[in-house]
C-alpha positions as CSV (number, residue, x, y, z in Angstrom):
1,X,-11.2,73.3,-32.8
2,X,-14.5,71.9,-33.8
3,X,-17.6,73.4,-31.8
4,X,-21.1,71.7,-32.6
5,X,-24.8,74.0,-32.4
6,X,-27.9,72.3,-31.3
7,X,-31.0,73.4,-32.1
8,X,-34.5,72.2,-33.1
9,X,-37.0,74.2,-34.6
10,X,-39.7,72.7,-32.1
11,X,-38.1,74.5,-29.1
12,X,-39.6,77.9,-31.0
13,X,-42.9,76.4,-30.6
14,X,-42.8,76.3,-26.3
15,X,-44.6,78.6,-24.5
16,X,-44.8,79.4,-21.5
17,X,-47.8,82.2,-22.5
18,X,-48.6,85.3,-23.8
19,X,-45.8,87.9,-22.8
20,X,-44.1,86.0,-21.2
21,X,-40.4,87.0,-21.1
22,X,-38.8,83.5,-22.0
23,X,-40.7,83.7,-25.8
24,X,-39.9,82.0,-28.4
25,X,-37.9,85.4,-29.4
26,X,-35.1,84.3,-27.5
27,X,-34.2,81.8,-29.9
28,X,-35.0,83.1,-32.7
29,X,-32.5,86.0,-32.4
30,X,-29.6,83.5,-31.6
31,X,-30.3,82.2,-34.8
32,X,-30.3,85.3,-36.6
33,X,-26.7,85.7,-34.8
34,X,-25.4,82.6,-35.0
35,X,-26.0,82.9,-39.0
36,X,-23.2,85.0,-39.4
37,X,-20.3,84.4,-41.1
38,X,-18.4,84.5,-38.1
39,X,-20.0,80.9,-37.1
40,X,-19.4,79.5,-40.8
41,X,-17.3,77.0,-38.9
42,X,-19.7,75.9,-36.4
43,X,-20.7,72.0,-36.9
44,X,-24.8,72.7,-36.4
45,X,-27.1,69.2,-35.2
46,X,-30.6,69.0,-35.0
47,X,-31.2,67.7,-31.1
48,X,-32.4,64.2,-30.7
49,X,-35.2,63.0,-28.6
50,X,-34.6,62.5,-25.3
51,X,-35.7,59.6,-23.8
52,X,-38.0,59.4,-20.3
53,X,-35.6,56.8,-19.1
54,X,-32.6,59.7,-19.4
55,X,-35.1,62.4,-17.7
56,X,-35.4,59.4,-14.9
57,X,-31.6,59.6,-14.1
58,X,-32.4,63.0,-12.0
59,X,-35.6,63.4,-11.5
60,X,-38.4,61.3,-9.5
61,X,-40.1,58.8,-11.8
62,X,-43.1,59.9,-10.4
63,X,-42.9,63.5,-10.7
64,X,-41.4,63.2,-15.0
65,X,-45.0,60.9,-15.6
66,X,-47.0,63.9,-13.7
67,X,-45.5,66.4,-16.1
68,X,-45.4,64.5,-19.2
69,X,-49.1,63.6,-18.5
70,X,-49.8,66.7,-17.9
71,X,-48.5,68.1,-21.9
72,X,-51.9,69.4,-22.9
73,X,-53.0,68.9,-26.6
74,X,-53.1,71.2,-29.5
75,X,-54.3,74.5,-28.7
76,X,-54.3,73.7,-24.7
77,X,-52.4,75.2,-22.2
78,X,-51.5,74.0,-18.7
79,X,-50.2,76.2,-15.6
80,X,-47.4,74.7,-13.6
81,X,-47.0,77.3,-11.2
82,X,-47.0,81.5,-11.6
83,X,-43.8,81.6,-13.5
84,X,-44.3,78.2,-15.9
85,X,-46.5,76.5,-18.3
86,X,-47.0,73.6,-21.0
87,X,-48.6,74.3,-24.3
88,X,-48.5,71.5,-26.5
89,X,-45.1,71.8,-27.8
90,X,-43.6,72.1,-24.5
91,X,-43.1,67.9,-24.0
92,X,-41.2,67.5,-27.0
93,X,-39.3,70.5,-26.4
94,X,-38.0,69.5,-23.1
95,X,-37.4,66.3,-24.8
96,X,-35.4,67.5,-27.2
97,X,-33.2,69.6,-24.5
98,X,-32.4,67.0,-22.8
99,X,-31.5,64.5,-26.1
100,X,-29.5,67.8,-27.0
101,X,-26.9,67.8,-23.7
102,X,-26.9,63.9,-23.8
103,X,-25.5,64.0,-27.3
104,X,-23.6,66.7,-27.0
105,X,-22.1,65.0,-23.9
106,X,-21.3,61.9,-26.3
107,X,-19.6,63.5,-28.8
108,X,-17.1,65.4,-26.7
109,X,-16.7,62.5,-24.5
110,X,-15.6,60.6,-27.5
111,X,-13.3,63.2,-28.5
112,X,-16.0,64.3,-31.9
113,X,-16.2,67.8,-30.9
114,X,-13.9,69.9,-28.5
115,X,-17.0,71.5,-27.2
116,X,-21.0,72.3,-27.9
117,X,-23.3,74.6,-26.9
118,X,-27.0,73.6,-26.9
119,X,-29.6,76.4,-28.1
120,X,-32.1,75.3,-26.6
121,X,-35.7,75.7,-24.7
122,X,-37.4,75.5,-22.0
123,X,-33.9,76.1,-19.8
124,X,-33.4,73.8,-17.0
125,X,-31.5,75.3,-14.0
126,X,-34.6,76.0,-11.6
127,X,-36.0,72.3,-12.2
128,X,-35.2,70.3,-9.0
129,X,-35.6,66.7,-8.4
130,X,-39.6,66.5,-7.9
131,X,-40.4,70.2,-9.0
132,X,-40.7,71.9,-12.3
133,X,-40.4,75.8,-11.5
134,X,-38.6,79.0,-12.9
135,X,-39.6,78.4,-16.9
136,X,-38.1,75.0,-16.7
137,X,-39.4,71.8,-17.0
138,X,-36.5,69.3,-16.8
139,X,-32.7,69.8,-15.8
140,X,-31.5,69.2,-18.5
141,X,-27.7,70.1,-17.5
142,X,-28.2,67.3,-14.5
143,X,-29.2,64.7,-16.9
144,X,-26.2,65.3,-18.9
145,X,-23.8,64.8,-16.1
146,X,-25.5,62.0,-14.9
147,X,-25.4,60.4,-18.6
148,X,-21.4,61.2,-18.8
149,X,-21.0,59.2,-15.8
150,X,-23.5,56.2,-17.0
151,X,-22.0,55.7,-20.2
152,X,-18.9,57.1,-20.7
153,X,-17.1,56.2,-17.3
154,X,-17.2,60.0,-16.1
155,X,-16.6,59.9,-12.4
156,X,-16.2,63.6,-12.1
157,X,-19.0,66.4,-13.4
158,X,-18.8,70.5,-12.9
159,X,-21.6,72.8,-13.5
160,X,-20.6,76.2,-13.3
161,X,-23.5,78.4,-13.7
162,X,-23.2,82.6,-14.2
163,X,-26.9,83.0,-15.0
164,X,-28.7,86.0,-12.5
165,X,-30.9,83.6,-10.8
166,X,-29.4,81.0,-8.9
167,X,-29.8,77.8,-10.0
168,X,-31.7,75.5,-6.7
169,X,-32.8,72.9,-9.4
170,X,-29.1,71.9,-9.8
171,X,-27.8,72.2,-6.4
172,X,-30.7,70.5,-5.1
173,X,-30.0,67.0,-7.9
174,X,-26.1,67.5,-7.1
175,X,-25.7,68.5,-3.4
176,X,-25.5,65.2,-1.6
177,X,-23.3,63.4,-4.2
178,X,-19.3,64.2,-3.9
179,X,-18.4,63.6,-7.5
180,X,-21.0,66.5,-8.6
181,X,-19.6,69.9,-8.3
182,X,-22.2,73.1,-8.7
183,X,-20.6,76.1,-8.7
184,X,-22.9,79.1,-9.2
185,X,-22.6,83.2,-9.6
186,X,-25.9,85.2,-8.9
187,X,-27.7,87.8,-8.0
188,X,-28.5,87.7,-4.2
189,X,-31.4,88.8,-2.9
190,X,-33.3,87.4,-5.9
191,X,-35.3,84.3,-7.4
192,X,-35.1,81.9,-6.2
193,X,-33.9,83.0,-2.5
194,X,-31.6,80.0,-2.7
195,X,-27.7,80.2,-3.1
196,X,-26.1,81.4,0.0
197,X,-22.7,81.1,0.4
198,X,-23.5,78.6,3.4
199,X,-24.8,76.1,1.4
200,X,-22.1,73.8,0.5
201,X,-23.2,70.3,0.3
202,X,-22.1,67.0,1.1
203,X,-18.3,67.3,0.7
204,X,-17.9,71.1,-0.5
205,X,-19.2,70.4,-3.6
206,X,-21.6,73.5,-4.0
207,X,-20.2,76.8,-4.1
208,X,-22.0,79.9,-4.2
209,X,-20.8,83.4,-4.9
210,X,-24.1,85.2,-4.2
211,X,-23.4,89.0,-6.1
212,X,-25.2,92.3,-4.3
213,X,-28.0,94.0,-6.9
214,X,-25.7,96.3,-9.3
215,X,-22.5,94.8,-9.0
216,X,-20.5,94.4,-12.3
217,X,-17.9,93.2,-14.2
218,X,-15.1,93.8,-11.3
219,X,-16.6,91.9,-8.9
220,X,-17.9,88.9,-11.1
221,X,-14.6,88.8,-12.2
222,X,-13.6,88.7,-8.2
223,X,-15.7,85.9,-7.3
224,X,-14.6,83.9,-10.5
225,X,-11.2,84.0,-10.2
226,X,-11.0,84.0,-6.2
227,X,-13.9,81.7,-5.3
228,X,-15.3,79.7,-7.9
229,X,-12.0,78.6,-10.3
230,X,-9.8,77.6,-7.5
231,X,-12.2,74.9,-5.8
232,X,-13.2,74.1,-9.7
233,X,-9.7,73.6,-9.9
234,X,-9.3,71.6,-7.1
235,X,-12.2,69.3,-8.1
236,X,-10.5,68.5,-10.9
237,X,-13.8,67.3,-13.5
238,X,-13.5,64.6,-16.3
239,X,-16.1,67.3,-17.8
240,X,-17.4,70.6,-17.3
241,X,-21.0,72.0,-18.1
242,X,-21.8,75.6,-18.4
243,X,-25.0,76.6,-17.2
244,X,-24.8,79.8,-19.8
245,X,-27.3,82.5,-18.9
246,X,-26.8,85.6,-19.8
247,X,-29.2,87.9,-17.9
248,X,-26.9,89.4,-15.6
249,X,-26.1,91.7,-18.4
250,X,-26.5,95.2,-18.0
251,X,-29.4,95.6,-20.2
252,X,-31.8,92.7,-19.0
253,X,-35.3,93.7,-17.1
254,X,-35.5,90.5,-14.7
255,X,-32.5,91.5,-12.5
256,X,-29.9,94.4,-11.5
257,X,-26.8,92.9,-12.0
258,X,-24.3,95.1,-14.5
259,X,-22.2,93.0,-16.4
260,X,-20.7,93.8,-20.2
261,X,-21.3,91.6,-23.0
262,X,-17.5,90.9,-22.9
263,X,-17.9,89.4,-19.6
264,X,-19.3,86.4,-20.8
265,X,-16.4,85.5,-23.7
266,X,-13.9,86.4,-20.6
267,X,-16.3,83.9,-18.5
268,X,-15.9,81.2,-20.9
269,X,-12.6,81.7,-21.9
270,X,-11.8,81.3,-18.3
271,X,-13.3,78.1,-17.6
272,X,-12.2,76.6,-21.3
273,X,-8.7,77.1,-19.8
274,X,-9.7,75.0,-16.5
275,X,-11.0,72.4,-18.7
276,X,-7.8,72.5,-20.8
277,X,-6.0,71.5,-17.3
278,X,-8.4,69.4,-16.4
279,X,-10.6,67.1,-18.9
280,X,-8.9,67.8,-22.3
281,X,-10.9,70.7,-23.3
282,X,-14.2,69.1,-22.7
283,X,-17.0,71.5,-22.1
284,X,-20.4,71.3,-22.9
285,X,-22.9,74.5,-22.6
286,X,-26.2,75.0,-22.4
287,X,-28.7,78.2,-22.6
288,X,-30.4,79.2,-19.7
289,X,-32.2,82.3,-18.8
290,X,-31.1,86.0,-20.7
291,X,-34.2,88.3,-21.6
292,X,-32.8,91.7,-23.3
293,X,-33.1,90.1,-26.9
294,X,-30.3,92.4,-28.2
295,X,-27.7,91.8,-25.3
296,X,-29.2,88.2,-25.2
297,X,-28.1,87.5,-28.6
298,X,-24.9,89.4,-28.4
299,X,-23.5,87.7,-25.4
300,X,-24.3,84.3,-27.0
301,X,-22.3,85.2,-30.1
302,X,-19.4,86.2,-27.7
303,X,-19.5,83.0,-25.7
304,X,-20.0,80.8,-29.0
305,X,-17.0,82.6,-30.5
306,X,-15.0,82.0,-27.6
307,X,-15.9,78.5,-27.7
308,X,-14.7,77.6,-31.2
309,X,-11.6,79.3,-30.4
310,X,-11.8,83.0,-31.5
């Protein structure tokens, strides 16, 4: 089973400012983790460039020029809202995330890889159509999907999402288009306040498995196997995408949820087997949110494992 890393060293460089939990740290213990000889095997590529016109596919024209405009210059810093902010790394970054899922997207389309998982920042869940917000400038995971359909004849994309915070960014790009599924695990009440099990979309197409502060591994399990992998199922995706945050762990200080560290391989295991029924294998993951460096760095090794087959 080939798995493919991408990384690039100027997604180090972001900030979002001084103490702020999504640092620069986060990726740099990955990498310490993903050194090991355990991930010998993995196929690493340094992310491309993404271009404006991919960032166009799911986000108003208008709004990507505001925010690319608004990249401040070397040593400058500019606020986005209380939660998010450019330095002058932060446009080449998200340019790089997004060139990351589009490419990792080709390759497994075109049968190069069985699966990727994109190590990169800023994350991209809480980024809606006109908005930055949440640490994340574009949605990355949305462009992706939207690129599978453009040029590889995709008609059906899944996003399933397990990161604490519910991702609006993505239901709000997905919810009124049939052939994008969103299917998202969270903490409820938290950030964003969106992600009630109400919300459904055009054609069922978003499902939401809001989680009560403190609930664990038991109930995650629950929801996945009773809510969210049977309408997966039913959708039936040329590709799935895996929104892969992993602060619902236990340890992290931005929310209360209590899963293990083994959660997230049995997570990922569960939806490589949907993919297996579904899309050949295809699966394509992405980092979001996680802030407890250690149990950040452990649950990526456990989903990357899980990934290249272990």
């Amino acid at each position: 089973m080939t798995t493919l890393l991408y990384t690039h060293p100027i997604c180090v460089e972001h900030s979002n400012g001084r103490g702020h939990p999504e640092s620069p740290d986060r990726l740099r213990v990955i990498d310490r983790i993903l050194a090991g000889d355990a991930f010998n095997n993995l196929e690493r590529k340094e992310a491309p460039l993404g271009s404006v016109e991919q960032v166009k596919l799911m986000h108003n024209p208008r709004h990507v020029d505001a925010i690319l405009e608004n990249v401040p210059g070397e040593g400058g810093f500019y606020q986005i809202d209380g939660d998010t902010g450019m330095c002058d790394a932060t446009g080449k970054a998200s340019m790089r995330a997004v060139g990351a899922l589009c490419e990792a997207v080709d390759q497994v389309m075109v049968g190069e890889a069985d699966n990727a998982f994109c190590a990169m920042r800023p994350p991209g869940h809480h980024a809606e159509r006109t908005r930055s917000m949440g640490f994340c400038i574009f949605n990355s995971v949305a462009i992706a999907a939207e690129h599978a359909r453009q040029q590889h004849g995709a008609e059906r994309i899944a996003v399933i999402d397990f990161d604490v915070h519910h991702g609006n960014g993505t239901q709000d790009i997905f919810e009124q288009d049939k052939n994008l599924f969103y299917a998202s695990t969270h903490q409820s009440p938290c950030y964003p306040g969106t992600g009630d099990k109400s919300e459904t979309g055009i054609a069922d197409n978003i499902v939401n498995a809001p989680l009560r502060p403190g609930a664990g591994s038991e109930t995650f399990k629950e929801a996945m196997r009773d809510i969210v992998l049977p309408k997966l199922k039913n959708f039936h995706p040329d590709l799935i995408m895996i929104s892969a945050g992993f602060d619902a762990h236990r340890a992290d200080p931005l929310a209360q949820l209590q899963f293990e560290t083994e959660d997230f391989a049995w997570a990922t295991d569960a939806l490589m087997e949907v993919a297996e029924h579904c899309c050949h294998g295809r699966v394509v993951s992405a980092l979001e949110g996680g802030y407890d460096l250690t149990a950040l760095g452990e649950s990526v090794g456990v989903h990357v494992e899980t990934l290249m087959g272990r």
